[in-house]
N, C-alpha and C positions, 0 to 999 in steps of 0.2 A: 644749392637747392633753394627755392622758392615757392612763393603762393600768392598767387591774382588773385583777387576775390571777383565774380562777376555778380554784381548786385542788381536786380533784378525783380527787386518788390516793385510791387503795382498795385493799383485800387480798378477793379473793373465794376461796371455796370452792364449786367444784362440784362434789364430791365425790357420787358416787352408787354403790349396787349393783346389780347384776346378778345374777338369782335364776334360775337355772335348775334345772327341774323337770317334775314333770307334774298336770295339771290344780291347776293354783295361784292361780285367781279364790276360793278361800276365803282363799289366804293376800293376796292383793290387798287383799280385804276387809279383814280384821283389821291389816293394818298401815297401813291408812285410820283405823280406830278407833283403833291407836294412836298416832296423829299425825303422821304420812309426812308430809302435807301441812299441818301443824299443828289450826289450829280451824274450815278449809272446810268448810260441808255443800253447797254446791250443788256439781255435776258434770257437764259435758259431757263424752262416750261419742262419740269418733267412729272411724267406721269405714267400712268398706264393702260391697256388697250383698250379697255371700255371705256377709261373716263377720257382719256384722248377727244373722241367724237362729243361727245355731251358737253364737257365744261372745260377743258382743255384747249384745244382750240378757238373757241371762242374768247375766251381770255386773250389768248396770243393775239388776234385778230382786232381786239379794241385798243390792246396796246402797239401796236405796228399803226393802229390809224390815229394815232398819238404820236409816233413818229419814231418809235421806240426798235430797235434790232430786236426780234423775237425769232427762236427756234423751239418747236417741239422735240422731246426726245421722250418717247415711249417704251417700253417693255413689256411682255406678256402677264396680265395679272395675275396675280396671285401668292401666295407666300413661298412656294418654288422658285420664284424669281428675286426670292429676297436674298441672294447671295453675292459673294467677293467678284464671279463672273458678269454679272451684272453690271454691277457698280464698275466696273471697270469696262462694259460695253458701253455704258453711258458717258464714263470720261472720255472713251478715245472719240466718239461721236463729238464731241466737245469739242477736242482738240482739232478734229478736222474741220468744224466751221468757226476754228482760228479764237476761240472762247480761252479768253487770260483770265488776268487779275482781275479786271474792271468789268465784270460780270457780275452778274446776281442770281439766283437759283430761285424757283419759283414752283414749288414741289405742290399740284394739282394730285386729290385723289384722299384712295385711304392711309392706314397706316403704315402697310409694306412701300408706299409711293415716299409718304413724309419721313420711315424712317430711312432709306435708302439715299432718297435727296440731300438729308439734314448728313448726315455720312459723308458724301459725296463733294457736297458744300463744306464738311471744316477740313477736307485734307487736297482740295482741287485749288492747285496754284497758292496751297499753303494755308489754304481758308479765305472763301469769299460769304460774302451775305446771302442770307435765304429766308425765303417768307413761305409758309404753309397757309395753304387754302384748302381744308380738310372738306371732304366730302361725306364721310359715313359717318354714321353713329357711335363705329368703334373707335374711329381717330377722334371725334370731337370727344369721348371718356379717357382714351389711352395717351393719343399721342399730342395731343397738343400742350400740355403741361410738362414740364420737366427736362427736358433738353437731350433723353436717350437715345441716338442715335446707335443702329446697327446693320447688319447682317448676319443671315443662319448660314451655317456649316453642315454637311453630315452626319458630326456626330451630335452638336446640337443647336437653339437658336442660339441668336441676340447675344454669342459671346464674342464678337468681335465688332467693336464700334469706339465710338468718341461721346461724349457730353459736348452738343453745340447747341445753340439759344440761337432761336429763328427771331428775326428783326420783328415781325409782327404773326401773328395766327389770327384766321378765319373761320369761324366753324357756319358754315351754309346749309341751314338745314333743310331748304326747298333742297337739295339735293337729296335728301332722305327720300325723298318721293320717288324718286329713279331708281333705288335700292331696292334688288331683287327679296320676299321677306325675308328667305334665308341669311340674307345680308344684315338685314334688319334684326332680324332674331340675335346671329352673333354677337350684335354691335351692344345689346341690352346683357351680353356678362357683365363687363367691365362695368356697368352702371351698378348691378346688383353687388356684385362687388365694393365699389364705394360703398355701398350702402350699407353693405354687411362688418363693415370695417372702422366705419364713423357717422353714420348718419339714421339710428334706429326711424325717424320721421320720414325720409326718405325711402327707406324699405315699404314704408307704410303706404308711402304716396304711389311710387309703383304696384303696389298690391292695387290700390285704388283706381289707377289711371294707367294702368297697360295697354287697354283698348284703343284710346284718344294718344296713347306716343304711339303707337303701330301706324296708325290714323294720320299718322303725321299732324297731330293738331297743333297750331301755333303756341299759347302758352304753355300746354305740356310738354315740349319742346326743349324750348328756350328755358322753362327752369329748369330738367334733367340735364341740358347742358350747362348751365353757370353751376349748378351743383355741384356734378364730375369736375369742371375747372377749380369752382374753390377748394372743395375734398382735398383732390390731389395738389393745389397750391397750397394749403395749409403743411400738407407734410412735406413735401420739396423745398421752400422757402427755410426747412428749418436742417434739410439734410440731402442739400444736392448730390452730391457728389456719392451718396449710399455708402452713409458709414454706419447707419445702425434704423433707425425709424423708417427709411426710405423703404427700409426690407417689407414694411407692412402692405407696399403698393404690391408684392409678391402675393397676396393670400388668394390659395387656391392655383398658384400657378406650378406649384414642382411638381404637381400630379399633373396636372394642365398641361404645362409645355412639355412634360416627356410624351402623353399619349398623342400630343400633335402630330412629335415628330415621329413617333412608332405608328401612328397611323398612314403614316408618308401625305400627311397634308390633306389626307380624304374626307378630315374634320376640319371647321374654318377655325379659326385661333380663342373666335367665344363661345364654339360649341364646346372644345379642349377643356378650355378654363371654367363652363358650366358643370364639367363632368369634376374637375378637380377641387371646383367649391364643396361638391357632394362627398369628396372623400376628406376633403378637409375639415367639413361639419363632424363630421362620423366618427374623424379624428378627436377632434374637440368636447364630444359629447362622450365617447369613451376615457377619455382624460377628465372630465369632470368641469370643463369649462362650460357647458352649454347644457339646457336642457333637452330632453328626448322631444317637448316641444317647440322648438327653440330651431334644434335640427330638422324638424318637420318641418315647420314655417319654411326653411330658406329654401329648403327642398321643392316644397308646393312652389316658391313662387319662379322657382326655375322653372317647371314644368308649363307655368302660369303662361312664361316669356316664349315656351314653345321652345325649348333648348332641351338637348340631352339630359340625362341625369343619370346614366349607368353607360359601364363601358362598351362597347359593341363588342359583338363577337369574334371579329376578327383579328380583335389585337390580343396580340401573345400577353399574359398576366406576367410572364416570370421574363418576359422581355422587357416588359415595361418598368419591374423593380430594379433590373439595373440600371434603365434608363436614366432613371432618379438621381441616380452619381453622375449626371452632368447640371444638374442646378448648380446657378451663380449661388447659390448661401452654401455648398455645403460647405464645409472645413474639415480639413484633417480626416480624409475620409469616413466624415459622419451628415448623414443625411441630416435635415436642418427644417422644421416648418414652424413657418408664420398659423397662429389661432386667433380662431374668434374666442372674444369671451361675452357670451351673449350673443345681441342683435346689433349692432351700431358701436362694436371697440374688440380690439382685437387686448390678449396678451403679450406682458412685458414682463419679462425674464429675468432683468436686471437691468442696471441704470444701461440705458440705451441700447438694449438687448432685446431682439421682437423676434427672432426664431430660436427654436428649442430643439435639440440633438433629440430624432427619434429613431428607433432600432430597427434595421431593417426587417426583425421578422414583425414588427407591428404596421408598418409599413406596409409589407405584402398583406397581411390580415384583411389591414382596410381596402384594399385595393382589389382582393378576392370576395369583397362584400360588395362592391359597387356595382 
């Protein structure tokens, strides 16, 4: 009997930038020629069917006049298409205009586009390169930070995916402009979030200038996006891979992502997460972490952003408590949430511990209050 050892330590760098701007598919291009992705000319463009026409093909179209192999591959938007069938209609499309190794992935749109792409990209011919050029509001807060790649299931989202780091991110915010406001509205949870989580100034500044981001105004803009980037790079940088603080990018989402998917997707992903911030204040202020005006405020300013804040009537309550046992935190069949403590920090439970075992029938309580 014997023992090989296969050794196998590495030092990796996935170091990436973050370009925020407006209409930046010329600077895509040029930092394509100047070797982003080193010596690739071939490129798959994927995205989805609205952003397709808009900013999608046009992309494609400056890099082919560049001299570059470009294909678009599109799918129906929306987060019903964020699934295993999907990502698997876009690899065999792939395959069949002959897309190997020596490809690059080029994931146009919002977050259901970047996370399915970035998916797509680390397990297509083993993992090839990919760059996100985010278009919404919710992808420049959500998805351009931290490397989570997925698809939803049935029974629930984002539990089947990979950690892959895109060669560079774009967040375009002249494309907010072409964002239906319901889109827009979504796109301002995940900010208020951050904000509710680490940044009480920022809560402040949205109170202030809600009008002028709706407005698409260029510096209000641009700072709520390097905001969301640094927020969420502060905690990522110190816990990729979600072994404990990463949980905190969670607040407001185990109430959030079950009513998405108990609503069968009739709510967008930041109306979800607007309504699960409101149970998770409710939570927090019944626990003792938050004041009664504390939970008001976040409440108003949801309202503020023109987001839900209670559950519709057509979603079953006692469907929805079970729902809650498919959150990524629970453990050991016990329900599991991330708190505010205050305006601007959540609690910590213990050394590197940010959600708290809560009991289903408090759970449902808050959930019949919302």
């Amino acid at each position: 009997m014997s023992t090989f050892n296969v050794e196998l330590k590495r030092v990796v760098d996935d170091s990436y930038d973050i370009e925020v701007g407006f209409e930046l598919s010329d600077k895509l291009v040029s930092d394509i020629q100047g070797g982003l992705v080193g010596s690739i000319k071939k490129f798959a463009v994927v995205t989805d069917s609205i952003v397709k026409d808009l900013y999608a093909e046009p992309i494609s179209k400056k890099l082919k006049d560049c001299g570059y192999t470009v294909n678009v591959f599109s799918f129906q938007e929306g987060e019903k298409s964020k699934t295993r069938e999907t990502k698997e209609f876009v690899e065999d499309a792939m395959l069949a205009k002959s897309y190997r190794r020596d490809c690059c992935i080029i994931a146009v749109g919002g977050g259901v586009v970047t996370d399915l792409a970035g998916f797509v990209a680390g397990t297509y011919g083993r993992g090839v390169p990919f760059i996100n050029y985010a278009t919404t509001l919710l992808a420049a807060a959500d998805a351009s930070v931290g490397g989570k790649t997925a698809v939803d299931t049935p029974l629930a989202t984002n539990l089947i995916g990979i950690f892959n780091q895109p060669k560079k991110v774009y967040i375009d915010i002249a494309a907010w402009k072409t964002l239906p406001p319901r889109q827009l509205h979504s796109g301002m949870a995940e900010t208020i979030k951050h904000a509710c989580l680490a940044d009480r100034e920022l809560f402040d500044y949205l109170n202030d200038n809600m009008e002028k981001i709706y407005n698409v105004e260029s510096a209000e803009c641009e700072h709520i996006a390097e905001r969301n980037c640094q927020i969420k790079y502060d905690v990522v940088m110190k816990d990729e891979r979600e072994s404990g603080l990463r949980e905190v990018l969670n607040l407001g989402h185990t109430v959030g992502r079950a009513i998405e998917t108990v609503s069968d997707y009739k709510l967008l992903h930041g109306e979800a997460v607007s309504i699960g911030l409101v149970a998770e204040v409710k939570l927090s202020k019944k626990l003792g972490y938050m004041t009664e005006d504390e939970m008001n405020a976040v409440i108003a300013l949801l309202a503020k952003a023109q987001l839900p804040t209670t559950i519709p009537d057509y979603i079953d309550r006692e469907a929805l408590v079970k729902k809650l046992y498919t959150d990524k935190k629970v453990k050991n069949g016990q329900l599991r949430f991330v708190l505010q403590k205050g305006i601007g920090n959540v609690v910590q439970f213990g050394e590197n511990i940010f959600a708290t075992p809560i009991s289903e029938d408090l759970a449902r309580e808050i959930i019949f209050d919302c």
